[in-house]
C-alpha positions in Angstrom: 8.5 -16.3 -8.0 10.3 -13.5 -6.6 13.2 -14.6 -4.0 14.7 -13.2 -0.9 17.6 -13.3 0.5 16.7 -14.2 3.8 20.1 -14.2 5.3 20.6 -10.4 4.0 17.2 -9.3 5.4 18.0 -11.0 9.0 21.6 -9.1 9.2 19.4 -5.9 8.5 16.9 -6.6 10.9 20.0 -7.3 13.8 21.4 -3.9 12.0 18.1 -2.2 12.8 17.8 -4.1 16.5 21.2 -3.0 17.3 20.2 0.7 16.3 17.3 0.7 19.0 18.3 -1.8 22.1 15.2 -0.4 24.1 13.1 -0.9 21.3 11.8 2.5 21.0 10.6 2.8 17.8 7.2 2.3 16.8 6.2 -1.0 17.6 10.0 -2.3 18.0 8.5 -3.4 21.4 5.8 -6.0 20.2 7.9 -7.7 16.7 11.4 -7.2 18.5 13.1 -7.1 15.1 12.7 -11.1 15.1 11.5 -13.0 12.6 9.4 -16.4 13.1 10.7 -19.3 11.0 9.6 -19.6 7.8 6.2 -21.6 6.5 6.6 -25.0 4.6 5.1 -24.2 0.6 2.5 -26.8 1.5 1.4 -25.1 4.4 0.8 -22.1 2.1 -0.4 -24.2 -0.3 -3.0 -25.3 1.7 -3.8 -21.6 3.1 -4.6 -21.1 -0.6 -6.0 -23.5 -1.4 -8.7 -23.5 1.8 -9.3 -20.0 0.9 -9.5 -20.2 -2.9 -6.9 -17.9 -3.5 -3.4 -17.2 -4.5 -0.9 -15.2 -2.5 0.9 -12.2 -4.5 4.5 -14.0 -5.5 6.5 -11.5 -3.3 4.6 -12.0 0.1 4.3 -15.8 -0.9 8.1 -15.9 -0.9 8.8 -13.9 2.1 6.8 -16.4 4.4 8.7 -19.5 2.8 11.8 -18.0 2.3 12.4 -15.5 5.4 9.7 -15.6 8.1 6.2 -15.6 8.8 6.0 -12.5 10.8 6.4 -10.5 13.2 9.6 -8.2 12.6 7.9 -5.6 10.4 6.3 -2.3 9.9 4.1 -1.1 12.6 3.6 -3.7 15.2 5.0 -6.4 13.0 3.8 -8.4 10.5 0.9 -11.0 11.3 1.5 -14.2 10.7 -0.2 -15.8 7.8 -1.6 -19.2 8.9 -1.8 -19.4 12.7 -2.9 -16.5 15.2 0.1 -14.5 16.6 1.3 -16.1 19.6 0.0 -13.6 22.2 -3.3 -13.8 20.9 -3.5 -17.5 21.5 -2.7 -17.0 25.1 -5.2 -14.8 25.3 -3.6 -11.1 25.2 -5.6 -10.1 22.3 -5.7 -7.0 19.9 -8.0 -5.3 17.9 -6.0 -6.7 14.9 -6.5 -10.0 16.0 -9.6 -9.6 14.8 -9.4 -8.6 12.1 -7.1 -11.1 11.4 -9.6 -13.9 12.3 -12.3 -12.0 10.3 -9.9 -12.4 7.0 -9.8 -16.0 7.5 -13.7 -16.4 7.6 -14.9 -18.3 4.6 -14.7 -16.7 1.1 -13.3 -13.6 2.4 -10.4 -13.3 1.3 -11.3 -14.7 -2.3 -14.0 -12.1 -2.5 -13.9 -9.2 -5.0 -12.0 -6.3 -3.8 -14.7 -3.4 -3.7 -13.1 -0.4 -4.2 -12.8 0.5 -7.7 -10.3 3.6 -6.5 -8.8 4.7 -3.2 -10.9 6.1 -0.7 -9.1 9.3 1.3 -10.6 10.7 4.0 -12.7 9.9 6.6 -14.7 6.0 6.1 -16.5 5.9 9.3 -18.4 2.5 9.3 -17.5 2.0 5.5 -14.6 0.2 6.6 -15.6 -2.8 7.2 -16.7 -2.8 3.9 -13.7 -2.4 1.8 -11.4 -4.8 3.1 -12.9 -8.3 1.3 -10.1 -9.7 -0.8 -7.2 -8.6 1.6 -5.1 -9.5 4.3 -4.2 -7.3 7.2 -0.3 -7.6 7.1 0.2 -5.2 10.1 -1.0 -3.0 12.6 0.0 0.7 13.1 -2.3 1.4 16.1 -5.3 3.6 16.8 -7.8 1.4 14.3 -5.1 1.7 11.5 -4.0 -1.2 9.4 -1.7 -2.0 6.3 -3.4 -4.5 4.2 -2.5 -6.8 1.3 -4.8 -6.6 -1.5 -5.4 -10.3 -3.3 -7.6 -9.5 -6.7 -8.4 -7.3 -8.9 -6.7 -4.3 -10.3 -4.8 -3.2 -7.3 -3.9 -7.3 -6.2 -0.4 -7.1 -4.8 -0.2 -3.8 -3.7 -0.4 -2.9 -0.2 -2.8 0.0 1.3 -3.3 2.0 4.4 -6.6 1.7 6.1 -7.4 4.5 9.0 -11.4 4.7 8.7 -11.0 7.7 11.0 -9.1 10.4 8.9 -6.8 9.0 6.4 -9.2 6.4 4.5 -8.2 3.3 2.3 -5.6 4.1 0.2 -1.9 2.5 -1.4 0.9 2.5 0.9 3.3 0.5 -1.5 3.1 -0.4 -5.4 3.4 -4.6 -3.8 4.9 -6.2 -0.5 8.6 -6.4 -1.2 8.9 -2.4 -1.8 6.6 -1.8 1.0 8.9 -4.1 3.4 12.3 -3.4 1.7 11.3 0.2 2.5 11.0 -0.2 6.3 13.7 -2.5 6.7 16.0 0.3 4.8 14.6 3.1 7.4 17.4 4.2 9.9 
């Protein structure tokens, strides 16, 4: 299982925070550069178990080890087992549901259906291609990042935007694809 330093990625994230005290960057104003507390392995467990699946080892560690969510790329990382905060009190987001609609029953244990990327514009095809992942974040405008659980491309993370950039990788697996952010000035 692949560890994290938590402690290391915290001081990076107050690095980052102190960098931009009005939050300006994109989506700095929604995850704040904080991180939720980490999930107990059985509540994973269970996640997995519920949804007949098994998380990618990197992303599995990050929500035990460091947090589970939102301080992340785009509009922060959802978090993996309970609906973001604001959601439950009823400010809701287009990516809330699409986080809801990867929690329906045997989605996310579905077959991943594209057998390549898809560039370019996907229209209603979409909705289509995102069985077997989760959305880990939103970037805005209808585009997600998404964590792929099976198949040949399991682990890495892809970029959705259905209107002009299709469904294609973004990162070779989570902890480059987050490591990368947090390492942005």
């Amino acid at each position: 299982m692949e560890i994290w330093d938590a402690r290391a990625v915290r001081e990076r994230l107050r690095d980052k925070a102190a960098r931009d005290p009005g939050h300006a960057r994109h989506g700095a104003r929604t995850h704040r550069y904080a991180l939720a507390a980490p999930l107990a392995p059985a509540a994973v467990d269970g996640f997995e178990e519920l949804h007949g699946i098994r998380l990618p080892p990197q992303y599995r560690a990050f929500v035990t080890a460091v947090g589970d969510g939102p301080a992340g790329p785009g509009h922060g990382l959802l978090p993996l087992v309970t609906p973001r905060p604001e959601a439950a009190a009823g400010e809701g987001w287009a990516v809330d549901g699409e986080w809801e609609d990867d929690r329906r029953p045997g989605r996310a244990a579905a077959p991943f259906p594209p057998a390549a990327p898809r560039p370019g514009p996907l229209g209603r095809a979409a909705a289509e291609l995102t069985a077997g992942t989760l959305t880990l974040a939103e970037e805005g405008c209808g585009m997600y990042l998404r964590l792929i659980l099976n198949g040949p491309f399991a682990g890495q993370v892809w970029w959705l935007d259905p209107d002009w950039g299709g469904f294609v990788p973004a990162a070779p697996d989570f902890r480059t694809w987050y490591t990368d952010w947090l390492e942005k000035p």
